[in-house]
C-alpha positions as CSV (number, residue, x, y, z in Angstrom):
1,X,-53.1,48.3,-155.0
2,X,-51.0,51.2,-156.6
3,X,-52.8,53.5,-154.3
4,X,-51.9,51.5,-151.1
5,X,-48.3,51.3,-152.5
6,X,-48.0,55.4,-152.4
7,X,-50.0,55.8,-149.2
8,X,-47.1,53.6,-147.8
9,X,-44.2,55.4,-149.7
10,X,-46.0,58.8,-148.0
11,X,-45.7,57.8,-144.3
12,X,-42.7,56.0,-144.6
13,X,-41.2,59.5,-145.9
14,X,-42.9,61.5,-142.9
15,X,-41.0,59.4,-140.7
16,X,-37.7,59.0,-142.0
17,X,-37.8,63.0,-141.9
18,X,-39.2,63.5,-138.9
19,X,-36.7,61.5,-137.4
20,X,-34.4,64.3,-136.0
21,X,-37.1,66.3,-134.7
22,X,-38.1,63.5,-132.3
23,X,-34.6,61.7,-131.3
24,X,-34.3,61.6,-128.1
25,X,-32.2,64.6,-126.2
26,X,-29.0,62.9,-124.3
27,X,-26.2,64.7,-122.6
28,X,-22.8,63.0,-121.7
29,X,-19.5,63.1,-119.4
30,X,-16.4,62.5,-120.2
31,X,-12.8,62.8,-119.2
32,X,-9.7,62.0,-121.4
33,X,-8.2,60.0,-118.3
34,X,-9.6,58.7,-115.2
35,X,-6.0,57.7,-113.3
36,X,-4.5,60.3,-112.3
37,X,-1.5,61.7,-110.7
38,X,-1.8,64.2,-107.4
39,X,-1.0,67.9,-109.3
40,X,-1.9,66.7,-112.6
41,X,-5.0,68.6,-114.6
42,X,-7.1,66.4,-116.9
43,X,-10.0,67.9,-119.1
44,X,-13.7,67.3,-118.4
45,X,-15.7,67.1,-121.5
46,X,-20.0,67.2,-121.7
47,X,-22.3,67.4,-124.7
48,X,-25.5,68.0,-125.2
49,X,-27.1,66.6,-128.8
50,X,-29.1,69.8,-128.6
51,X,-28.6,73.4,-128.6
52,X,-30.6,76.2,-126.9
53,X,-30.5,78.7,-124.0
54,X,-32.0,76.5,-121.5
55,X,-29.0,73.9,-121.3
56,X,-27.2,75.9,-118.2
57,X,-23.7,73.8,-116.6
58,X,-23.4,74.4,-112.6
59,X,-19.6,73.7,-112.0
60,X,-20.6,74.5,-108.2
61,X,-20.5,70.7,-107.2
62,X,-16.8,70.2,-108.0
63,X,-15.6,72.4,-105.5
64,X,-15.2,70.7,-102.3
65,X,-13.1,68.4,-104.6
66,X,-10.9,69.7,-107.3
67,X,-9.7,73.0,-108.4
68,X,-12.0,73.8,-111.2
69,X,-10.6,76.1,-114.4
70,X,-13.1,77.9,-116.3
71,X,-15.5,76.4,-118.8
72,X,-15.3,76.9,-122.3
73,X,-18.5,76.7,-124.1
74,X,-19.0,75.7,-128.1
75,X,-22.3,75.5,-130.3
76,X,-22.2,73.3,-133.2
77,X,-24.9,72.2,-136.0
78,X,-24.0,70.4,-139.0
79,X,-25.6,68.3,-142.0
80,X,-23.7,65.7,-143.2
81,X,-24.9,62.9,-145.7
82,X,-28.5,63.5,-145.0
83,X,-27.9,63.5,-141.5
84,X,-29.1,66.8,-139.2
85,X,-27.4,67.1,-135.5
86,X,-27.0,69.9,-133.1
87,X,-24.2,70.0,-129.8
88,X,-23.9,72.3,-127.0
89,X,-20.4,71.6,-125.6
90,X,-18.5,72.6,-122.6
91,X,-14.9,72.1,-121.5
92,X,-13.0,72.3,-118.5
93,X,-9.9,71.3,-116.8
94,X,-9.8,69.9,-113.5
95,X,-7.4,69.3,-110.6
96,X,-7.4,66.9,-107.9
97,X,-7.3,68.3,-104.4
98,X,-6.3,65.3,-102.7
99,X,-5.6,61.4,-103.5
100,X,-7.8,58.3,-103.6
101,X,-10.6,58.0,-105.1
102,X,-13.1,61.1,-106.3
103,X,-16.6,61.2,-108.1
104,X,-17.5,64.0,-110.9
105,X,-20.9,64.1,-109.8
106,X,-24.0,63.7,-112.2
107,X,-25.1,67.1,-113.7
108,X,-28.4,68.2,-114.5
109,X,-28.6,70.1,-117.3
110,X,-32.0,71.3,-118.4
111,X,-34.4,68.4,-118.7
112,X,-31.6,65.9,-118.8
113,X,-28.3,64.2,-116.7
114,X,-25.2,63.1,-117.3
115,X,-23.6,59.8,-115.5
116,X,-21.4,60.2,-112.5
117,X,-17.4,59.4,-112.8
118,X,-14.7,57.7,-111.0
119,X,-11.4,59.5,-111.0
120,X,-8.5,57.4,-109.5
121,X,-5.8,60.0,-108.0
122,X,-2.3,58.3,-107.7
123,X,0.8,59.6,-105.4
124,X,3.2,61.5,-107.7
125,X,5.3,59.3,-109.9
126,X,6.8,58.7,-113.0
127,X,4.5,61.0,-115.0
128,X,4.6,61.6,-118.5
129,X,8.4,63.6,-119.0
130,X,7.4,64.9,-122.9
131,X,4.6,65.5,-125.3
132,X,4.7,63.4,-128.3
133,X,7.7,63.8,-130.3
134,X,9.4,65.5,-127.5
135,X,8.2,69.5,-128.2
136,X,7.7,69.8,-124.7
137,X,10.3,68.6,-121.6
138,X,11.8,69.0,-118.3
139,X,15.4,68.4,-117.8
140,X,16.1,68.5,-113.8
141,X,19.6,68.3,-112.0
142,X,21.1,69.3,-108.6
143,X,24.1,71.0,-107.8
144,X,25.2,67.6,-104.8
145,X,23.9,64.2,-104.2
146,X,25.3,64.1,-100.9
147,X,24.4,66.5,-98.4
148,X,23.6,66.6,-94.4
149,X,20.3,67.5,-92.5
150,X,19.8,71.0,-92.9
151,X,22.3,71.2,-95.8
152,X,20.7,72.8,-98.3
153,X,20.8,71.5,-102.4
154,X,20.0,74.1,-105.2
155,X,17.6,72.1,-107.9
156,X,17.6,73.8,-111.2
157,X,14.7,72.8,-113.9
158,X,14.7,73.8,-117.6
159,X,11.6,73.5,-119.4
160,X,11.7,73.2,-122.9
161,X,8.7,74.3,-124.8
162,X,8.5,73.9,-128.7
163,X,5.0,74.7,-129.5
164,X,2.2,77.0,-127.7
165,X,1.0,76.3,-124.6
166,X,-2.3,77.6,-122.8
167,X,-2.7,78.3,-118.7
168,X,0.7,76.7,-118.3
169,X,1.8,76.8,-114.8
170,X,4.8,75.4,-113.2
171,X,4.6,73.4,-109.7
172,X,7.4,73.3,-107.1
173,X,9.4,69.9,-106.7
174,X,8.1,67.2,-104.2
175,X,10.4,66.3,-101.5
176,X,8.3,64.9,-97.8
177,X,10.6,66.3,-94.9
178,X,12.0,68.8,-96.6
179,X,11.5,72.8,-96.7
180,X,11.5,73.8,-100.3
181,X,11.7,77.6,-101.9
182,X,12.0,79.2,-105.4
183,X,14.9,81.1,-106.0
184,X,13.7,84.0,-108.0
185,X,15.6,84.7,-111.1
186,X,16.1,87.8,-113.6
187,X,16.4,86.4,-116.2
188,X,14.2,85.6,-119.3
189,X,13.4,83.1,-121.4
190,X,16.3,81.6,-123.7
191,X,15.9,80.0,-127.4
192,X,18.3,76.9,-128.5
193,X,17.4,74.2,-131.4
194,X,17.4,70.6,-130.8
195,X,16.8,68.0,-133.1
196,X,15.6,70.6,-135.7
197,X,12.9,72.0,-133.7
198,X,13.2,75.3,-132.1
199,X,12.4,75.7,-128.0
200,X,12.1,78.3,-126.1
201,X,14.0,77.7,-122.8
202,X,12.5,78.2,-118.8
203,X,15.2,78.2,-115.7
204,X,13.9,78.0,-112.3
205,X,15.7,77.1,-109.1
206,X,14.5,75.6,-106.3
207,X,16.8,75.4,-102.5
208,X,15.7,72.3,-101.2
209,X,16.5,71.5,-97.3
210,X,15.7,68.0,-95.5
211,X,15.5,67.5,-92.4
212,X,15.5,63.9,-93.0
213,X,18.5,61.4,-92.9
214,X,18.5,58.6,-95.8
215,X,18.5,57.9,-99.0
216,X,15.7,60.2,-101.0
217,X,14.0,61.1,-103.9
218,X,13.8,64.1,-105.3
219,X,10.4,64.3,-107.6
220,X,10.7,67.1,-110.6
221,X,8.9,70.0,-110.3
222,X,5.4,69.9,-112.7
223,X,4.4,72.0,-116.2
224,X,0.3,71.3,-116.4
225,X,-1.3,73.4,-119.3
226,X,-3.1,72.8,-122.2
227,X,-2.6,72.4,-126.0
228,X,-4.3,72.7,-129.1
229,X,-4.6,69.8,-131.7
230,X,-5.9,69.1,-135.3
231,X,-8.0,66.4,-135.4
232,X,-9.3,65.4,-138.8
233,X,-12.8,64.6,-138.6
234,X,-13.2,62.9,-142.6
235,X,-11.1,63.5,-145.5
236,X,-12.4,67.5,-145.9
237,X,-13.0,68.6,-142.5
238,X,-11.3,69.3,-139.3
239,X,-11.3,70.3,-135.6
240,X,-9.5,72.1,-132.9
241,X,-9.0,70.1,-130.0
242,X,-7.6,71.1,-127.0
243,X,-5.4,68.0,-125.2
244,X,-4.3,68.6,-121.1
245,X,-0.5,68.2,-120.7
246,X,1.3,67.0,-117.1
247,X,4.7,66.8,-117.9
248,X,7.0,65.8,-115.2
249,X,11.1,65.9,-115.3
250,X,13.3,63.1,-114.5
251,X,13.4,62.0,-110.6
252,X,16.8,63.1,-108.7
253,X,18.4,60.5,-106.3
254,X,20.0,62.5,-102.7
255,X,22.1,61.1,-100.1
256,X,21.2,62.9,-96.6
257,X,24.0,62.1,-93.6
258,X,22.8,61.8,-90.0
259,X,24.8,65.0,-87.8
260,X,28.4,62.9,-86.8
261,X,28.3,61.8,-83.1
262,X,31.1,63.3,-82.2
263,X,29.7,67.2,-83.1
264,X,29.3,69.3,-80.0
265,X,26.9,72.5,-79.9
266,X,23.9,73.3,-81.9
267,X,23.9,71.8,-85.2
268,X,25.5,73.9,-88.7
269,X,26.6,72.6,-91.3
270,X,28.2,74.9,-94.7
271,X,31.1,74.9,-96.4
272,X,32.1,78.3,-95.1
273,X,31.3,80.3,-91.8
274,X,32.8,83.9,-91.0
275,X,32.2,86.2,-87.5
276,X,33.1,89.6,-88.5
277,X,33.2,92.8,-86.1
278,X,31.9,95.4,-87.7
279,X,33.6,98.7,-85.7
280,X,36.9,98.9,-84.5
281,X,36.0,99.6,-80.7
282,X,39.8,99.9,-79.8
283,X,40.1,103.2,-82.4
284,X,38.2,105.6,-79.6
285,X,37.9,106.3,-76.0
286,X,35.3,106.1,-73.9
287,X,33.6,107.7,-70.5
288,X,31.2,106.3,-68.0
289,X,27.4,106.9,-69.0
290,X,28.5,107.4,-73.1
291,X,27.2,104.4,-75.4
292,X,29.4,102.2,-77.2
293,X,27.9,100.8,-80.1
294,X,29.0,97.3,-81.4
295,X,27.8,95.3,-84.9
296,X,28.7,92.2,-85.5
297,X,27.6,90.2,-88.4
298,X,27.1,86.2,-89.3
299,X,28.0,84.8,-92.7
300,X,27.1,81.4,-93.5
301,X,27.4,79.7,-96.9
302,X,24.6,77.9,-98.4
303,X,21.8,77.7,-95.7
304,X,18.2,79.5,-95.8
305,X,17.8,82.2,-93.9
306,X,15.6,80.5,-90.9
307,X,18.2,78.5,-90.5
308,X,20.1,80.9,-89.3
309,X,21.8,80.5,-85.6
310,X,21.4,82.6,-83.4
311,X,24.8,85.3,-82.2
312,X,25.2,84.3,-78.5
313,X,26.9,87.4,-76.5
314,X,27.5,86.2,-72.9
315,X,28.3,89.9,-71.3
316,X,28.2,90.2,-67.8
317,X,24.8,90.1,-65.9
318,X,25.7,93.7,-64.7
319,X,26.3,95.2,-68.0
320,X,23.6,97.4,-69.2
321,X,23.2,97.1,-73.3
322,X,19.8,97.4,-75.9
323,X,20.0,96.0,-78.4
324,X,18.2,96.5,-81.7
325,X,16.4,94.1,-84.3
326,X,18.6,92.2,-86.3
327,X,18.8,92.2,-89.8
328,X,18.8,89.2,-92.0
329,X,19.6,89.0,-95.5
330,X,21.2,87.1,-98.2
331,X,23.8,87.7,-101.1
332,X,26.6,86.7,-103.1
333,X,30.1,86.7,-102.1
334,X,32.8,85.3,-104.7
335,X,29.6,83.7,-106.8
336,X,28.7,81.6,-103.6
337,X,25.0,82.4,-102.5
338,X,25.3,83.9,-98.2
339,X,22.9,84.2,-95.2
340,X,23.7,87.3,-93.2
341,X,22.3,87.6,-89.6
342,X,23.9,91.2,-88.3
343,X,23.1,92.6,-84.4
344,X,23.9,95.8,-83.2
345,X,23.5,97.1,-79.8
346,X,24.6,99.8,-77.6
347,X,26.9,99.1,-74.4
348,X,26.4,102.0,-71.2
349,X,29.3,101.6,-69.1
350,X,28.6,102.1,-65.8
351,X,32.0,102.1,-64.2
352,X,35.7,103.2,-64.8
353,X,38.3,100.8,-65.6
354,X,38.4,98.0,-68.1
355,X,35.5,97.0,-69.5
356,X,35.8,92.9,-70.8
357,X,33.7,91.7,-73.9
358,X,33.9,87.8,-73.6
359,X,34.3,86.1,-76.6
360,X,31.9,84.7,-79.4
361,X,32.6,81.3,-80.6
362,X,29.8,79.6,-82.6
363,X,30.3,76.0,-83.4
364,X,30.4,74.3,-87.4
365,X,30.5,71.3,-89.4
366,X,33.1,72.0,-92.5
367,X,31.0,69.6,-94.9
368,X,34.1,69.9,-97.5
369,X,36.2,68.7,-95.0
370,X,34.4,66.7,-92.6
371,X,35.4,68.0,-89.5
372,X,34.4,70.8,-86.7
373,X,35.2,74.5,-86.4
374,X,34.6,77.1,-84.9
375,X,34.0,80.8,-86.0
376,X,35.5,82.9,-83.5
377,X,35.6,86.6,-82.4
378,X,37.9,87.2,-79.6
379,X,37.8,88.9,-76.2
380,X,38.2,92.5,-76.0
381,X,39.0,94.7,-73.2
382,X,38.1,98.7,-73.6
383,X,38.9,101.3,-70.9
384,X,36.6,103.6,-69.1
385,X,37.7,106.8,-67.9
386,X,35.4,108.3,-65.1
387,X,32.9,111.4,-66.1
388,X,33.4,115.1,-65.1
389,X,32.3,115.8,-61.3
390,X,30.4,118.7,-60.9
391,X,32.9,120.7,-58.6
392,X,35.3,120.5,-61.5
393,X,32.9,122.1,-64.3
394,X,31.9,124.7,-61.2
395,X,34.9,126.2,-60.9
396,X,36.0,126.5,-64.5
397,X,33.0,128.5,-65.2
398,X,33.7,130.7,-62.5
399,X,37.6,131.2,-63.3
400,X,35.9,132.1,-67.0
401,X,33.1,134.8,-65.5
402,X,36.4,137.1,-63.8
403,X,38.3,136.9,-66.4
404,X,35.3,137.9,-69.6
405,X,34.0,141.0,-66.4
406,X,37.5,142.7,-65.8
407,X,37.8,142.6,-70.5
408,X,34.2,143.9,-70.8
409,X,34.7,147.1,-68.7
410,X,37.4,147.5,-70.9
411,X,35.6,147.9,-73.8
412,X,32.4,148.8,-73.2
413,X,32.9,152.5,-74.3
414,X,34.5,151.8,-77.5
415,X,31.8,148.7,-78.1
416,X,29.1,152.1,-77.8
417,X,31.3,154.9,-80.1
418,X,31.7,151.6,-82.9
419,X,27.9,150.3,-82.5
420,X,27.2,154.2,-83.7
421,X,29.4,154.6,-86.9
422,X,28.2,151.1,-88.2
423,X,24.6,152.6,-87.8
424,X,25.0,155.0,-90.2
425,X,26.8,152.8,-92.7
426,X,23.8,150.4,-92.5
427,X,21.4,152.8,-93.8
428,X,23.4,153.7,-97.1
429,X,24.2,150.1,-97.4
430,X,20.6,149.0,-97.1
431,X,19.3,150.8,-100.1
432,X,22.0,149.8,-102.5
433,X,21.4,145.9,-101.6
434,X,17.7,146.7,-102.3
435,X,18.5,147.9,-106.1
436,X,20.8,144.7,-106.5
437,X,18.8,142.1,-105.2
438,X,16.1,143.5,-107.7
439,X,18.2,143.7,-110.6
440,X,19.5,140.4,-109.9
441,X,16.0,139.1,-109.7
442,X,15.2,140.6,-113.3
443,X,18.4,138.8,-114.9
444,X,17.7,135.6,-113.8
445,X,13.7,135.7,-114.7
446,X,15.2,136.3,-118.3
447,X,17.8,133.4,-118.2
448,X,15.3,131.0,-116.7
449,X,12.9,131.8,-120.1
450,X,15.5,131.7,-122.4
451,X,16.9,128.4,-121.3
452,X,13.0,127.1,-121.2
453,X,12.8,128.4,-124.6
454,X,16.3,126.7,-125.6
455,X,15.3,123.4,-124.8
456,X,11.6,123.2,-126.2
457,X,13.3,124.2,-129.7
458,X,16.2,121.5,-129.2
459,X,13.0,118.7,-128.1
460,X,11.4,119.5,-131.0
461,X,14.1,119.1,-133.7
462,X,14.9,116.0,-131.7
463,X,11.5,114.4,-132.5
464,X,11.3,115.3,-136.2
465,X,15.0,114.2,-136.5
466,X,14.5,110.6,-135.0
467,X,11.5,110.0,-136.6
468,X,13.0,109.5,-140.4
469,X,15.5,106.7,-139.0
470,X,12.9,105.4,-137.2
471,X,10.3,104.9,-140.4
472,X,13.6,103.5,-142.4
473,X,14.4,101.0,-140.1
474,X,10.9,100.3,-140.0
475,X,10.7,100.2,-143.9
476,X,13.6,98.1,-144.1
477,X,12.3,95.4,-141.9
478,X,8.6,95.6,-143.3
479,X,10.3,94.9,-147.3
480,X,12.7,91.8,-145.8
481,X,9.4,90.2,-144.8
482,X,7.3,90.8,-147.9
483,X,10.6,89.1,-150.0
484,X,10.3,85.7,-147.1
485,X,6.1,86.2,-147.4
486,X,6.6,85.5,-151.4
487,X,9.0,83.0,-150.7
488,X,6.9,80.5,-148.6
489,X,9.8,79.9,-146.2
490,X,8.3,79.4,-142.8
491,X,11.9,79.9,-141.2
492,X,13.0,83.1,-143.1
493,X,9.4,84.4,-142.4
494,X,9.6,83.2,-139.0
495,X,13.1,85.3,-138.2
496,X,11.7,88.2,-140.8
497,X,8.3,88.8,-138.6
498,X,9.9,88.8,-134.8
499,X,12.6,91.6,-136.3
500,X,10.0,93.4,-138.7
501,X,7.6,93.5,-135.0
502,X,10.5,94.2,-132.9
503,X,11.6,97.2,-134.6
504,X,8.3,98.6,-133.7
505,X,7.6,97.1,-129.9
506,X,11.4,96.1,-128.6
507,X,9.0,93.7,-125.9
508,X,8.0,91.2,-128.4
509,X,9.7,88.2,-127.5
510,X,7.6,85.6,-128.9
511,X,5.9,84.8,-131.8
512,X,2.5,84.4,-130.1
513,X,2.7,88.3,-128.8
514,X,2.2,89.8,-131.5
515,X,-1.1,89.5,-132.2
516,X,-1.7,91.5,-129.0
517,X,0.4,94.4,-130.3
518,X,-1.6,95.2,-133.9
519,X,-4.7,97.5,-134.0
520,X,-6.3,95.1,-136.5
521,X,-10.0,94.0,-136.1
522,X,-10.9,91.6,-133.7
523,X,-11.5,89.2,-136.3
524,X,-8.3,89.8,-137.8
525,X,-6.4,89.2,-134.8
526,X,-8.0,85.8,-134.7
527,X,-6.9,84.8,-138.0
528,X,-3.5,86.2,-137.4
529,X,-2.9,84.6,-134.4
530,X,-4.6,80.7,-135.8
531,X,-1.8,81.6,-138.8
532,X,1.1,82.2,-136.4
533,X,0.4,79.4,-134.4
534,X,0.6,77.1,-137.8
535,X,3.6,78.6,-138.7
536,X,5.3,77.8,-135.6
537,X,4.1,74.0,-135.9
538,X,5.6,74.9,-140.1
539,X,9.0,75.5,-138.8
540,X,8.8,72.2,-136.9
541,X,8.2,70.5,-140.2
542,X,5.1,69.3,-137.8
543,X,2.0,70.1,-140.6
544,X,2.2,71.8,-144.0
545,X,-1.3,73.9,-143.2
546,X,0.4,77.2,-143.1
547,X,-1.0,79.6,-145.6
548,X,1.5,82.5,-146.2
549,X,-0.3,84.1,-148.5
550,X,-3.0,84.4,-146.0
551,X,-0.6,86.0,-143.3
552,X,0.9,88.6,-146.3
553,X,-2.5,89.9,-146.7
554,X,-3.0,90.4,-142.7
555,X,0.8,91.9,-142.2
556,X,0.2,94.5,-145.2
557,X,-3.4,95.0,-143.8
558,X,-1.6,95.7,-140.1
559,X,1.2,98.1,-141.8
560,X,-1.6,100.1,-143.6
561,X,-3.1,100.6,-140.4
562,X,0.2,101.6,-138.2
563,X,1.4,104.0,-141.2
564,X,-1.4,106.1,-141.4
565,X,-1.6,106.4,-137.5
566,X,2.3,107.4,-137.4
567,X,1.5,110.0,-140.0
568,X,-1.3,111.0,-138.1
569,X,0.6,111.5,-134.9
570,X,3.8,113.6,-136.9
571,X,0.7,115.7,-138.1
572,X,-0.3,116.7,-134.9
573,X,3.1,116.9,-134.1
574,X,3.3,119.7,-136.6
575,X,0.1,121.5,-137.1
């Protein structure tokens, strides 16, 4: 009996540990949302309980329909109470190319598949407008909620961002029946604080023209990206995560107003219009066969540049003129943003007498004050005086021929006795300019090396003088931030490190940079940039993970490094 007890114990052990080795291989799909709006980017998620390097993930099936980001791959084996498992897992993000309803398909992946999955994609709407306790939002507004067709309203977003983002990209606001460009900006990035959280602040402007009349809706442009969480997988362990945002700013209500009945000529509509004649035409005379040329430039407030009208002349079916390309262009004129469409052209008169230029009238809607007008350049009348015949010229010339004969007779013998006392002064003359210009040569061959010597001395005491300030300044900053290190204030050591960094690369404008900017190891880079990112999330009171003892190690291990290589470089310097 005893002996068929153990025999038992023995294969009930063989099987509770071989257990792993035969479980079943499964892979799986998943995605964190499967309604979606048009725009948005949602992350695809599949796992393999396995690991190895015949698992291979084809992405090539999505194509046709969704704009696929680039996988991320991880490789992960634990043993946890007793309990062996292994995970290949890959993660994507995905876009929707168009709306209704879409399948991920089924992969094959090695010996196994994962199931197919419906994605619902929506219209834009009322997407989410902030991440979870508002570190990340849109605030949209427009500069008129009235306008007319073709009336153009400037949209201005600001993005506020409060913790890091990854592949963030901004789309352009949604308006059908409706031309809609980005005004480019130089400007960067602004910082405010809000509700004791610090944001960095993105403008961007958007001109918005419909060409629709009614009552519309505006939809805010679209910040997709991707951030990393901490999830806490039991009480002693814990995982990055990385979570897709689609944050959308408030919708904007606009009024657009039909063109009044009453207008008459081609549709414009601005607040201000201006005709200007570029040359004063009256300020010269003229002759038949010379070209006159004539500019005249177009100003119109607040419209895109194809909506430009075009400059109606109506000269005279007889009049010969060529005109050349015109020029269109845009700019700023008492802070209030122009289109310019200038022509110029030359006129060949082909007859004496007055020559009429008709006038230029273009027709307007004055949105401020609801009525017509008319930009106006008015007629102009220029006389032509007839050419020189040839008869005339003839007989000047000859006149000129009698009188230069009868005066060179004259002089002809004393042009021969002069033409032979200069010879002889050219001869002595000749050989003293040769010793001058060669002395002269010689002089300035010395001034040209002592000036080159002048200045390499002055470069050179320049360097080694700049360089003590610069170490000082340097010093200065690298001992504030060892006194907020000690401290454990992520604030002070969060103002300490951008001006401690900054003193050395003046482009460091975020906390996130720097990492790129050290000549640490790879590894080191890694842990610097994990510790900044917790900092960050420290100064937003949002975790108390941040280790800053951990980060003093890495900043002294990064100042080692740049010291020796400045002291390096000021050898070489001076040999």
């Amino acid at each position: 009996m005893q002996f068929l007890q153990k025999c038992l114990t023995i294969i009930l052990l063989s099987v509770s540990f071989s257990m792993p080795a035969i479980s079943e291989t499964q892979a799986t799909a998943s995605v964190n949302s499967n309604s979606v709006f048009l725009g948005d980017t949602f992350i695809l998620t599949v796992e393999v309980n396995d690991t190895g390097s015949d698992y291979q993930f084809d992405t090539s099936e999505l194509n046709n329909d969704f704009v696929v980001g680039r996988p991320s791959r991880s490789q992960q084996t634990s043993y946890i109470n007793g309990e062996f498992t292994q995970q290949i897992t890959w993660t994507l993000r995905l876009q929707a190319k168009e709306l209704g309803e879409l399948t991920i398909p089924s992969f094959q992946i090695g010996d196994v598949s994962t199931q197919a999955i419906k994605i619902e994609v929506n219209k834009p709407g009322k997407q989410q407008q902030s991440t979870a306790n508002d570190t990340i939002f849109i605030e949209s507004t427009i500069n008129k909620n009235k306008v007319y067709i073709d009336q153009p309203v400037i949209l201005e977003s600001k993005i506020y961002v409060a913790e890091s983002i990854s592949n963030a990209d901004v789309q352009a606001p949604i308006l059908e029946g409706a031309t809609i460009e980005q005004i480019v900006l130089d400007q960067p990035a602004s910082q405010i604080v809000r509700n004791g959280l610090r944001y960095q602040v993105f403008t961007y402007q958007y001109t918005i023209t419909p060409s629709t009349s009614g009552e519309v809706t505006i939809t805010s442009p679209l910040l997709t990206g991707a951030v990393q969480k901490i999830q806490q997988v039991n009480s002693y362990q814990q995982r990055r995560v990385t979570q897709a945002i689609n944050i959308r700013g408030n919708d904007l209500e606009l009024s657009v107003k039909e063109m009044p009945a009453n207008f008459q000529g081609d549709w414009l509509v601005s607040e201000d219009v201006r005709l200007i004649e570029n040359n004063d035409l009256q300020a010269k005379e003229y002759t038949v066969g010379d070209p006159i040329t004539r500019s005249i430039s177009l100003q119109v407030a607040s419209i895109a540049l194809d909506k430009m009208p075009e400059i109606a002349l109506n000269y005279d079916s007889a009049l010969r003129y060529y005109p050349d390309q015109d020029d269109l262009k845009q700019g700023t004129i008492d802070n209030i943003l122009y289109s310019q469409r200038t022509i110029t052209h030359a006129i060949i008169p082909n007859k004496s007498g007055e020559l009429v230029l008709p006038e230029i009238k273009i027709a307007w809607w004055n949105s401020k004050t609801e009525k017509q007008e008319f930009a106006t350049l008015p007629a102009q009348t220029l006389t032509i005086k007839p050419a020189l015949t040839n008869n005339t010229a003839n007989d000047s010339n000859n006149s000129n021929m009698n009188n230069s004969t009868d005066q060179s007779l004259l002089t002809a013998a004393a042009q021969q006795k002069q033409n032979n006392i200069q010879h002889s002064v050219n001869d002595d003359q000749s050989t003293q300019l040769i010793i001058w210009q060669v002395s002269t040569l010689v002089l300035l061959l010395l001034l040209m090396l002592l000036s080159f010597y002048h200045l390499n001395v002055v470069k050179n005491n320049k360097v080694i003088m700049q360089k003590p300030k610069l170490a000082n300044s340097k010093s200065q900053q690298y001992k504030a931030l060892l006194s907020a290190l000690k401290q454990a204030k992520p604030n002070d050591v969060y103002a300490s490190l951008l001006r401690y960094f900054q003193s050395q690369y003046p482009s460091i404008k975020l906390l996130q940079q720097i990492s790129s900017f050290t000549n640490l190891s790879e590894e080191n880079k890694q842990q610097l940039q994990q510790n900044l990112q917790e900092l960050e999330l420290a100064c937003s009171e949002k975790t108390h993970h941040w280790d800053a003892k951990k980060l003093l190690i890495l900043i002294k291990l990064h100042h080692q490094v740049t010291s020796q290589s400045d002291l390096n470089h000021i050898t070489n310097l001076n040999p």
